[in-house]
C-alpha positions in Angstrom: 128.7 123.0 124.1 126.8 122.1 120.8 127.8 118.4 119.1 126.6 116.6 116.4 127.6 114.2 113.4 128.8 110.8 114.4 131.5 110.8 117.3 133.5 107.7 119.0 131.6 106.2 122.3 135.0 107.1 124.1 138.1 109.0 124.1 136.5 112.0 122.6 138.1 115.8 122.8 139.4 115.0 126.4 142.2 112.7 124.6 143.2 115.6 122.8 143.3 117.9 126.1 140.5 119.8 125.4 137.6 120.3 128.1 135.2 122.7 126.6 134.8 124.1 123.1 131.8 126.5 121.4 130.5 124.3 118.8 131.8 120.5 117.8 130.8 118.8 114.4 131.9 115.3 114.5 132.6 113.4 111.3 130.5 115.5 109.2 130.1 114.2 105.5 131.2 115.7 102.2 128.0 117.6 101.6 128.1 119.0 105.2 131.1 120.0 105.3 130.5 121.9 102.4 127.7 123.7 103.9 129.2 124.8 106.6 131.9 126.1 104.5 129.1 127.8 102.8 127.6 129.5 105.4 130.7 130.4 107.0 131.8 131.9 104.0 135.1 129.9 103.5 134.7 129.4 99.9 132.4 129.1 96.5 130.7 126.1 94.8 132.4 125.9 90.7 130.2 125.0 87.8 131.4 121.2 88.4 130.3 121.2 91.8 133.9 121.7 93.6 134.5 123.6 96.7 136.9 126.5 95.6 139.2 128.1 98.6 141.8 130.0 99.4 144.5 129.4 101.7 145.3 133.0 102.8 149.2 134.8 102.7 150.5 130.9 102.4 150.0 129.2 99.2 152.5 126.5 99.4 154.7 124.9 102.5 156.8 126.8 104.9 159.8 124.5 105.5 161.4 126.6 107.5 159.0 127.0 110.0 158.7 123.3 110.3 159.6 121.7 113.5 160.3 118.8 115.5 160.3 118.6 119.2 164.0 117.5 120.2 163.8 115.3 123.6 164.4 111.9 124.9 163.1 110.0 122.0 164.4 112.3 119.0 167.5 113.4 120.5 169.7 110.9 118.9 167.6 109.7 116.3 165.8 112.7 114.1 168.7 113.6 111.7 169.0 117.5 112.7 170.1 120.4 110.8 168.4 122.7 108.2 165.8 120.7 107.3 164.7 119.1 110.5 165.0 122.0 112.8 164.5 121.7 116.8 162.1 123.2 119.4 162.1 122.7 122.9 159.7 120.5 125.3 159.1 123.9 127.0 158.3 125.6 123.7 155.8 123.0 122.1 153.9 122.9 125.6 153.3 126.7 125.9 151.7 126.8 122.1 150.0 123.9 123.1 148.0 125.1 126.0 147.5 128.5 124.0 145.9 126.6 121.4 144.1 124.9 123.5 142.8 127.6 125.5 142.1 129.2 122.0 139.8 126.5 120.6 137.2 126.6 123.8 136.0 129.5 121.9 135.9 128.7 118.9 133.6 126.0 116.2 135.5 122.9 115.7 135.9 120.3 113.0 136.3 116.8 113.9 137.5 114.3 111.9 138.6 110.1 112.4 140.9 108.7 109.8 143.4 106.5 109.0 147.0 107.1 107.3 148.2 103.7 105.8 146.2 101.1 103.3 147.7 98.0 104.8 146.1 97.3 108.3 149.2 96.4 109.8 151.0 99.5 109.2 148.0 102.0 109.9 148.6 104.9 112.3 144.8 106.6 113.4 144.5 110.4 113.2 142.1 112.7 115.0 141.9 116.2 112.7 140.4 118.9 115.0 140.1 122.2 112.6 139.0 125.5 112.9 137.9 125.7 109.1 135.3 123.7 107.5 137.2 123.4 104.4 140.2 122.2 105.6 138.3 119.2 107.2 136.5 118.7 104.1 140.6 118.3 102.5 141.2 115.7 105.6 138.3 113.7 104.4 139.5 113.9 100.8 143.4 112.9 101.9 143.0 110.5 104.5 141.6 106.8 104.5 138.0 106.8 105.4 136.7 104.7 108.4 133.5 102.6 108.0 131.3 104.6 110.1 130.3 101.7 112.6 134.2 102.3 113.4 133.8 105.3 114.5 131.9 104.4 117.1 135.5 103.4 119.0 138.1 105.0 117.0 141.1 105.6 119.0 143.5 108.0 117.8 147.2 107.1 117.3 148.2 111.0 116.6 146.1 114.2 117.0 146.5 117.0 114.4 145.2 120.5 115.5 145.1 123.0 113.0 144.0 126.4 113.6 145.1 128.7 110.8 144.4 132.5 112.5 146.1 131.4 115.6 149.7 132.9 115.5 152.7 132.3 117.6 154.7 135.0 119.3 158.5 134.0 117.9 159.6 135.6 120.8 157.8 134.0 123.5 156.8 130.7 121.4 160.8 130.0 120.1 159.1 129.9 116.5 160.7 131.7 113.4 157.9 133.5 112.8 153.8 133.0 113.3 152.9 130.3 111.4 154.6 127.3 112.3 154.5 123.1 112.0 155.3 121.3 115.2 155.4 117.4 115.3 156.0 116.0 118.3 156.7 112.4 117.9 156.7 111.3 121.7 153.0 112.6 122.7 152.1 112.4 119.0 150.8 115.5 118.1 151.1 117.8 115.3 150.5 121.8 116.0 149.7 124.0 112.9 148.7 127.2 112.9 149.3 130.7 111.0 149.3 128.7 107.9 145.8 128.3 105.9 148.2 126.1 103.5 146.4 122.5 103.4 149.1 120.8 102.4 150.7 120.8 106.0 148.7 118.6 107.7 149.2 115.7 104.9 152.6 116.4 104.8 152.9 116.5 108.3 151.6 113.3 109.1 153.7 112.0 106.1 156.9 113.1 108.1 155.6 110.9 111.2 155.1 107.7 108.8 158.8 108.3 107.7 160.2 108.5 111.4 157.8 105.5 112.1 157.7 103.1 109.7 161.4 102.6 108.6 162.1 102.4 112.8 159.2 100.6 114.3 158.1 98.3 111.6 161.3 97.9 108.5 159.0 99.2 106.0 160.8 101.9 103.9 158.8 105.2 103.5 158.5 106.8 99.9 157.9 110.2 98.7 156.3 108.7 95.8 153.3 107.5 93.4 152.0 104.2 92.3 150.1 101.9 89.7 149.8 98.9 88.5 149.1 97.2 85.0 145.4 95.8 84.1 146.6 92.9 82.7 150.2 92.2 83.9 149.3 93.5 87.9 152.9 95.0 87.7 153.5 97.6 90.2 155.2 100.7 89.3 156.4 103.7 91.7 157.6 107.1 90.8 159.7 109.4 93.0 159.8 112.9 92.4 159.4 116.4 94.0 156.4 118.2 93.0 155.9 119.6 89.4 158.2 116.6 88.3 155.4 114.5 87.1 154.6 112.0 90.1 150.5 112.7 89.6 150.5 113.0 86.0 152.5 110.1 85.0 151.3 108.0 87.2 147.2 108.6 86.4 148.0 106.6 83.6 144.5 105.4 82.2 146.1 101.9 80.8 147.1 100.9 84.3 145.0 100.9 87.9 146.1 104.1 90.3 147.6 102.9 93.4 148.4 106.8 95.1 150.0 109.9 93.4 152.3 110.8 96.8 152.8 108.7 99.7 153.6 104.8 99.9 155.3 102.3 102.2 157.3 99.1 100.5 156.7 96.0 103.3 158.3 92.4 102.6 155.2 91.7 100.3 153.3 94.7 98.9 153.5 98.8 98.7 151.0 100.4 100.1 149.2 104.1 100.0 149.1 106.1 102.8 146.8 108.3 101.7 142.9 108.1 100.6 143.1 110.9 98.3 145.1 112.8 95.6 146.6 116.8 95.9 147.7 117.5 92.6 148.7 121.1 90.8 146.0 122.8 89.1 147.8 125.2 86.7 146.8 125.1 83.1 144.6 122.1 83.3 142.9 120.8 81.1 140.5 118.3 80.0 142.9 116.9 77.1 146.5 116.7 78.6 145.0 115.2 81.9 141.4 114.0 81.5 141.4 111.7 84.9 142.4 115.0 87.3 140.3 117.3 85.4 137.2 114.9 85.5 137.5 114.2 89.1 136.9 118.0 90.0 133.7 117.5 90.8 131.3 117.8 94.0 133.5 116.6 97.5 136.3 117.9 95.5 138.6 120.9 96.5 140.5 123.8 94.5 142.6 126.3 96.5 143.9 129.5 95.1 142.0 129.4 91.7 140.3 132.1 89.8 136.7 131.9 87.5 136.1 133.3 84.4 134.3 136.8 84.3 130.9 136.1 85.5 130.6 132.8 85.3 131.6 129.9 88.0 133.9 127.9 85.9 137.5 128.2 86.8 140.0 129.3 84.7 143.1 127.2 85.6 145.8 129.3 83.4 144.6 132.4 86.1 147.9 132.7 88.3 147.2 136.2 89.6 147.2 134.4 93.5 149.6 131.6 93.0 151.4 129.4 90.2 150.8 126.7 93.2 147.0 126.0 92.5 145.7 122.8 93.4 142.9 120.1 93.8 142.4 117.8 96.3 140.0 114.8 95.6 139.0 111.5 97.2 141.1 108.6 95.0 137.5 107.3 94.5 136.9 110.0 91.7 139.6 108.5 89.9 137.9 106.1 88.1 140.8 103.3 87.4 141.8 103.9 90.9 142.6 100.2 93.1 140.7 100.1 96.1 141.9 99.1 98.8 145.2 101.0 97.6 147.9 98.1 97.7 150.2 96.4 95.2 153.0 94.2 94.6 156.6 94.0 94.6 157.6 96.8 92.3 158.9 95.6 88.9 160.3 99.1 87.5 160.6 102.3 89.8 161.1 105.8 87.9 163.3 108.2 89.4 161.5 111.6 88.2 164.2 114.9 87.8 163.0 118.4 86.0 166.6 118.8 84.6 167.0 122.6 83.9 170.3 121.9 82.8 169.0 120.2 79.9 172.0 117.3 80.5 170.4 114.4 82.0 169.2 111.8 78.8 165.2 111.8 79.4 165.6 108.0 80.1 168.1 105.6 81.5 168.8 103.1 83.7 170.6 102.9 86.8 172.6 100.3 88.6 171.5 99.6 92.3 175.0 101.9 93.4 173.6 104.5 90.8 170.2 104.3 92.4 171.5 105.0 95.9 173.4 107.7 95.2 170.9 109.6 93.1 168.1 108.9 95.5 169.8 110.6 98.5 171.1 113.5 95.7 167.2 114.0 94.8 168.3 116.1 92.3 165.5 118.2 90.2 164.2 121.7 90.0 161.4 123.2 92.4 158.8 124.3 90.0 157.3 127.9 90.5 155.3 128.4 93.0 155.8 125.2 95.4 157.3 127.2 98.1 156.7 130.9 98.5 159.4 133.1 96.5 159.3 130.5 94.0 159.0 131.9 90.2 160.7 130.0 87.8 162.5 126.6 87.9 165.7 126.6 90.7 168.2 123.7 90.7 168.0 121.9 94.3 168.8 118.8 95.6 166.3 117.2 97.9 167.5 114.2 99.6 165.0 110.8 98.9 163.3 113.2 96.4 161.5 114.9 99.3 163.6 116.1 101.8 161.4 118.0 103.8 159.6 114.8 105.0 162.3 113.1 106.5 163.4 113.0 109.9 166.0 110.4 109.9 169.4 110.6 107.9 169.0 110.1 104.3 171.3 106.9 104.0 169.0 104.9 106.4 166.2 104.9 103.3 168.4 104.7 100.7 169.9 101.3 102.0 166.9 100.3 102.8 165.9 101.1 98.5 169.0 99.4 97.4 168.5 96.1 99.6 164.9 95.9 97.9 166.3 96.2 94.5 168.4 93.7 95.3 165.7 91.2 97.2 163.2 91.6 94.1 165.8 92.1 91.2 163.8 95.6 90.7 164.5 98.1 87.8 165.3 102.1 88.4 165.1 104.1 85.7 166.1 107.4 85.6 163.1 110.5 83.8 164.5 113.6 83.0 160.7 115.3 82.5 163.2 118.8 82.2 164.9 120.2 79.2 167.1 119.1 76.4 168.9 120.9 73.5 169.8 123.5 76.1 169.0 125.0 79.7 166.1 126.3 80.8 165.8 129.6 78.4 167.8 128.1 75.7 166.1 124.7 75.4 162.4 123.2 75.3 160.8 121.4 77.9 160.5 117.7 76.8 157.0 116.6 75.8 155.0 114.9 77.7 153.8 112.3 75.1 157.8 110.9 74.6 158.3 110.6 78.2 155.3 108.3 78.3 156.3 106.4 75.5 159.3 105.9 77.5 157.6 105.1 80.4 155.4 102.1 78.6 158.3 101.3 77.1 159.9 100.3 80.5 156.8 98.5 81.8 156.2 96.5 78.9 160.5 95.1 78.8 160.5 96.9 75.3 163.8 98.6 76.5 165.3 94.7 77.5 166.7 93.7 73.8 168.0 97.2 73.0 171.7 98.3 73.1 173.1 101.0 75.5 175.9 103.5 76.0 177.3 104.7 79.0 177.2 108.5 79.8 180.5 109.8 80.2 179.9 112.0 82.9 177.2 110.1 85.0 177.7 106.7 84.0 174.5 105.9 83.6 173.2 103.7 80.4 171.4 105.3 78.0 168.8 103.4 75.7 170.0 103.4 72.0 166.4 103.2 70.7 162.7 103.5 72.3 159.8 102.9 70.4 157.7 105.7 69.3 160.5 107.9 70.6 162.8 109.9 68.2 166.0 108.3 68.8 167.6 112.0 68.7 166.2 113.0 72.0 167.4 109.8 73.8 170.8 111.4 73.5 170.6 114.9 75.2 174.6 115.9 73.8 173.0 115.2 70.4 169.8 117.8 70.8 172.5 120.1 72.0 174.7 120.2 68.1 177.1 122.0 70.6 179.4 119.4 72.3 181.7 121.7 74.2 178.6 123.5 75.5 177.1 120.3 76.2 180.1 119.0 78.1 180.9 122.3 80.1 177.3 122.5 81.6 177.4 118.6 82.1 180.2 118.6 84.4 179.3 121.9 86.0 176.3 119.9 87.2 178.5 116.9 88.1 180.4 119.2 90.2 177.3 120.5 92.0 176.7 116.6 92.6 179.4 115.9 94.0 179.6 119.4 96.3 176.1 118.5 97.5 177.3 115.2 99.0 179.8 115.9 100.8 177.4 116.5 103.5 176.4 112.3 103.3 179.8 110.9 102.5 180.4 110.1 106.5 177.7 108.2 106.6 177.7 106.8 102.7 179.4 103.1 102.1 181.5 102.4 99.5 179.1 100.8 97.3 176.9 104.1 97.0 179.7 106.8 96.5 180.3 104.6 93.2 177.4 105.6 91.9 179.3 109.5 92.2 179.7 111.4 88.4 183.1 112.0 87.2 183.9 115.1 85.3 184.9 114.8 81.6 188.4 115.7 81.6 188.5 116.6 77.9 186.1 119.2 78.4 187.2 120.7 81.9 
């Protein structure tokens, strides 16, 4: 067997149950990693100096071949259903061993990182991949160990990803041949059919979520941070993605904290993540300066296209994927806080892509309110996210990220609302969707108002103004916002149609209220307040 780069003294590819292998690169930097990708033929250097790739028949997640190993420990705590769906003992340990038995003949990536900026609440990963690339993404995602503490890294959870190993559904209990596989007691993480990067960060993200809010009270968030340069006010923003989480948050008057993953403890939030994965379609250098200038070498882009004969890439190119994306170390983000921790949060953003066109574009929310639209998680996925994806889809994702999270919604939400009332924290409520109409009818709002409104909120410019209630969802709506026409703050008003307006309000109100059926046995009182109620007049 061939080694080399800089591997741990101890517990080496034996923790991880393998005995032999072809080929083993340890911990291999940036500009190795891209070599070997090279030379391997996994992808091209851009005119910036980014890695371009592609991720193969999968260009965004696979929820339903996620899974979670139901036994002892999960049985009665994993919330199961659609979302977190089942496999055996028997089942994970058969793929396991095939794996295993797969990679002795094969050239392995290792890699040692962390997931989890505060040091209290860290879980250690070992990433063994098959692909050069996708260790080179690991290095960009993860927190990076000082490399004398490599030397006797122990891993907390082992990821092995090998994308052209397939399961046989028949034999394997999978859906199909790619699948996901956490197991939570031996802490491991199987992925394999899937090139899709994306499931390794957002499978160790669904460990931190069964973890943290168990093991340690810190509530998990599917969310991104900053905080002011002046102020040090933290700031978080929920949100599925295409809602704005990345974008509004690399906000280049305040410091970036993490565009995805963060844990709120009794004194700070915290990133768990060392990197940023944001969408790539129709960048460009004027609407979002800080992503676009951190393509550069060490950086990724899956799924993108160049110009005729050139190497630049040409981010309106969809012809593999609306789903393109680049995946950086946070350190190309110039205004980014390292190490990645903040405060108590003075103002969290609830982000929804309204296709509707009915939420107001900003209000505020009372801590019942809150609850209640964080386990709704209503938006719309935005094409290309998940395979089959064209074109904006209503959906509601509970905690804004579904997915992710293994126990039952309530338990985070309670755990939200007791913050908010601990630290007297603001939610504000972003619709980033449409107004004067549904998707087709009406316009998308622009980005520059619902940063205005955004600044607004940080700075307490919204604290002296007057609000009115919305009739349907209760919520209060600003009456004016600086540098914001005070037109748009009212969506019934961009409509000039109130009986249209009304009509598709409480048809969305109803879908509300259907969609939570499935939490009101485990909802208390003081979050099924924060339920819409239908305008009679216009039933």
């Amino acid at each position: 067997m061939i080694e080399n780069g800089l591997k741990p003294l101890k517990n080496g590819l034996d923790f991880s149950g393998i005995k032999k292998c072809k080929e083993v690169h340890w911990n291999l930097t940036p500009a190795e990693l891209i070599e070997q990708a090279i030379l391997n033929r996994e992808g091209q250097i851009t005119d910036t100096g980014a890695l371009m790739c592609d991720t193969g028949k999968f260009t965004g997640r696979s929820p339903k071949d996620r899974f979670i190993v139901e036994d002892a420990k999960t049985k009665n705590t994993v919330w199961w259903g659609d979302i977190n769906i089942a496999i055996s003992e028997h089942h994970f340990d058969r793929l396991y061993n095939k794996m295993i038995e797969y990679i002795e003949y094969k050239k392995i990536y290792v890699r040692d990182a962390y997931a989890g900026a505060d040091k209290t609440h860290r879980l250690n990963l070992r990433i063994i991949n098959t692909l050069a690339w996708q260790n080179l993404f690991c290095y960009n995602m993860f927190l990076r160990p000082e490399r004398y503490k490599l030397e006797n890294f122990e891993p907390d959870f082992t990821i092995i990803c090998c994308p052209e190993f397939e399961a046989d559904p028949k034999m394997d209990g999978t859906r199909q041949s790619n699948f996901a596989i956490l197991n939570l007691s031996k802490r491991i993480i199987l992925i394999g059919g899937t090139a899709y990067a994306g499931e390794m960060k957002k499978g160790v993200f669904s460990v931190l979520n069964y973890i943290l809010p168990q093991e340690k009270g810190v509530l998990s968030m599917h969310c991104s941070a900053n905080i002011g340069i002046e102020k040090h006010d933290s700031a978080i923003f929920f949100g599925l993605s295409g809602t704005g989480k990345t974008t509004l948050s690399a906000d280049p008057n305040r410091l970036l904290i993490g565009d995805d993953e963060h844990g709120w403890t009794q004194s700070n939030i915290f990133n768990f993540e060392g990197g940023c994965y944001a969408k790539a379609i129709d960048l460009t250098r004027e609407k979002e300066p800080e992503i676009y200038d951190a393509i550069r070498f060490g950086a990724l882009v899956e799924n993108t296209r160049f110009y005729p004969d050139t190497h630049t890439v040409d981010y309106e190119n969809v012809s593999v994927t609306e789903n393109t994306r680049t995946a950086y170390p946070l350190y190309h983000i110039a205004n980014a806080v390292s190490p990645s921790i903040g405060g108590i949060p003075k103002n969290i953003f609830f982000l929804t892509c309204d296709a509707y066109g009915v939420i107001p574009p900003i209000s505020i929310l009372t801590k019942e309110q809150a609850m209640y639209h964080f386990i709704s998680g209503y938006t719309a996925k935005v094409a290309g996210t998940e395979a089959g994806i064209t074109e904006p889809q209503t959906v509601f994702s509970a905690c804004f990220g579904a997915p992710f999270f293994p126990l039952h919604p309530t338990k985070y939400a309670e755990m939200l609302g007791k913050k908010m009332e601990e630290h007297n924290t603001n939610v504000w409520l972003i619709n980033t969707g449409w107004t004067g109409g549904p998707y087709g009818i009406g316009s998308r709002i622009k980005l520059k108002y619902t940063r205005a409104m955004i600044t607004a909120a940080l700075n307490d410019s919204l604290s002296n103004v007057g609000f009115r209630q919305h009739s349907v969802f209760g919520i209060s709506i600003p009456m004016t916002c600086p540098n914001v026409p005070s037109e748009l703050l009212s969506p019934r008003e961009t409509w000039k149609n109130d009986i249209g307006y009304y009509q598709k309000a409480n048809e969305l109100a109803r879908q509300f209220i259907e969609n939570f059926k499935k939490y009101t046995e485990f909802a208390n009182d003081k979050i099924m307040s924060g339920e819409p109620k239908e305008n009679l007049k216009y039933l």
